[in-house]
N, C-alpha and C positions, 0 to 999 in steps of 0.2 A: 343381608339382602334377600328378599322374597323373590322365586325366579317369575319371570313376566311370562306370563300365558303366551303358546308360540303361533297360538292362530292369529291374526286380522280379525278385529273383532271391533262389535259397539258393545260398551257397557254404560247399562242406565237405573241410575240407583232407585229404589224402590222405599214403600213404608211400612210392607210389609215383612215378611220374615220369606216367604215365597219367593225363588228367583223364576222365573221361563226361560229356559233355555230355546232358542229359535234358530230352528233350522231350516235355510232357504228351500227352493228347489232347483234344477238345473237351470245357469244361466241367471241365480240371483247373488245377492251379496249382501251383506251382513248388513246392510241398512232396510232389507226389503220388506221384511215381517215385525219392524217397531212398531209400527200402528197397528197391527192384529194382534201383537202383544199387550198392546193400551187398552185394545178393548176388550181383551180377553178377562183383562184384570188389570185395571187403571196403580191399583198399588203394589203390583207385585216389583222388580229389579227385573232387568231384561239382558240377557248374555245371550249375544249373537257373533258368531264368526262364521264367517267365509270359508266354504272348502275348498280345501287347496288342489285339488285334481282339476284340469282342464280339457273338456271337451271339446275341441273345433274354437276353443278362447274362450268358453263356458265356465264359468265354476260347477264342480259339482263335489259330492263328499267323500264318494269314491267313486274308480273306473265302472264301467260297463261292456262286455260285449259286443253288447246291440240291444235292440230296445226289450227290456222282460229281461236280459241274459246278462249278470254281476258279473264280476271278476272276484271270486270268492276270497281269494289270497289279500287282494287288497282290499276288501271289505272288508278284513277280520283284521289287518293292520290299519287302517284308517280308523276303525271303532273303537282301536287299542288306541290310541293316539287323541283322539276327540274326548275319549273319557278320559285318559289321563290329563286333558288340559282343563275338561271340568272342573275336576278337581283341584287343580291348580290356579282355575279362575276362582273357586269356591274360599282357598286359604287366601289369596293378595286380595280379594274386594272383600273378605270377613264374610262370606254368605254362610247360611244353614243351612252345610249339607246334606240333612237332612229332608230339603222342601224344596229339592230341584225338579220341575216339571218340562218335561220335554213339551216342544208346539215343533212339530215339524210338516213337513207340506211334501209331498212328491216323494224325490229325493232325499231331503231332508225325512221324511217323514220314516223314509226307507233305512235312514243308520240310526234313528231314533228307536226303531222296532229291534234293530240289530244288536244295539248297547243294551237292550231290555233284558237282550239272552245272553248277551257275551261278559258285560262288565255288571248287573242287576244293581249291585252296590252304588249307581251313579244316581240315581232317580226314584223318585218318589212315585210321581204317575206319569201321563204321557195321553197327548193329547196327537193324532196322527192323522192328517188330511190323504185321502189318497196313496195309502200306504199298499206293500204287498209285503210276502212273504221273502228276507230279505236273505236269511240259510237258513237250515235246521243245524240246531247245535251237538254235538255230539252229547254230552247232557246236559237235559234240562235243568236251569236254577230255581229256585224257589221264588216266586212271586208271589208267594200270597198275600204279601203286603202291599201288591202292589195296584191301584187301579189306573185302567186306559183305558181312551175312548177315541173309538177309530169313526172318523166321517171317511163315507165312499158315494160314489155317483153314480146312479144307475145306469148310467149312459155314457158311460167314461169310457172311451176308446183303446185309453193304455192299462188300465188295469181292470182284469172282468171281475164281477161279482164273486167269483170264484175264488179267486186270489185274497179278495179281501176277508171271506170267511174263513180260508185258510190261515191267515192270519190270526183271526179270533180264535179257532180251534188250537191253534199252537201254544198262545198265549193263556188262554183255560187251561192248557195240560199242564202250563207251569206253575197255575194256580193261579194268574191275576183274574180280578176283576174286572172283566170287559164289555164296555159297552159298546154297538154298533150302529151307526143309525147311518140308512142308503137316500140320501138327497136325490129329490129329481134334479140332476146335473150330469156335465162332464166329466174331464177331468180338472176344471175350474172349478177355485173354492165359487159358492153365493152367499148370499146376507144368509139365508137358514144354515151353512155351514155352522158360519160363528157364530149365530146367535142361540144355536143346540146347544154347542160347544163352552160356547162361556157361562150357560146355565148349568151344566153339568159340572164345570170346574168351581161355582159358588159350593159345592157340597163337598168338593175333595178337602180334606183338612189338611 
């Protein structure tokens, strides 16, 4: 017996060798980002689960705080946990895990950036809407196999421009490949989100 991934989850098979991993943001659920995954990459597999933390009846992937302010303890056990189940969705659906590309958004976006530094071994690249800086690790892993590409919004209320370069500067010291491009937006994805976004991932092999 294969054991069964313990998230809530959609899986949707793909014709490529490419999975997306997607992850919501507060307040979404595992069916929210299947169609930004379609268009991201119409043939890649799409693994999406639900984070099991609740906000006010929210999902989200781990606690907070307050708004900018993590709960570090459970962010570094939440990330252990999400990557452990990747990889566990990786063996029961037969994926390449070798060509798991994180899409996350907010939230999501935020323990996408976290598994970058915490577990490195889960993902290939990493694709990050509205991300910030989610801890500093106590050491940095080696990414230099790795490339991401972070969309932020100039105008974004919850996360300043600040935040999001720190992000980049984190991820350069580990050695990934980082691309940033700042949308005139908020903290809402728009069609130039995705449509940067999905060009940028036609060259990730």
């Amino acid at each position: 017996m294969r054991p069964q991934p313990d998230f809530i989850h959609e899986f949707v098979p793909g014709i490529s060798e490419r999975t997306l991993l997607l992850l919501h943001g507060t307040g979404g659920n595992e069916r929210d980002l299947l169609p930004l995954g379609r268009e991201l990459d119409p043939n890649a597999a799409l693994l999406s689960p639900r984070g099991k933390v609740l906000e006010n009846g929210m999902p989200r992937f781990f606690r907070r705080l307050a708004e900018g302010v993590f709960d570090l303890e459970d962010l570094k056990k939440r990330t252990i946990e999400l990557a452990d189940f990747v990889a566990a969705a990786a063996k029961h659906y037969k994926l390449a895990a070798d060509q798991i590309v994180a899409v996350g958004y907010s939230n999501g976006a935020n323990i996408a950036a976290s598994m970058l530094l915490l577990r490195p071994e889960i993902l290939s690249a990493a694709i990050l809407f509205r991300a910030m800086v989610p801890l500093v690790p106590e050491k940095l892993p080696d990414l230099s196999s790795v490339r991401v590409w972070i969309g932020a919004g100039n105008q974004d209320p919850i996360i300043p421009a600040s935040e999001a370069q720190g992000l980049v500067e984190l991820l350069r010291s580990a050695g990934a490949d980082v691309t940033i491009r700042f949308a005139n937006a908020s903290h809402a994805l728009t069609e130039a989100d995705v449509e940067t976004a999905r060009h940028w991932l036609k060259g990730v092999n």
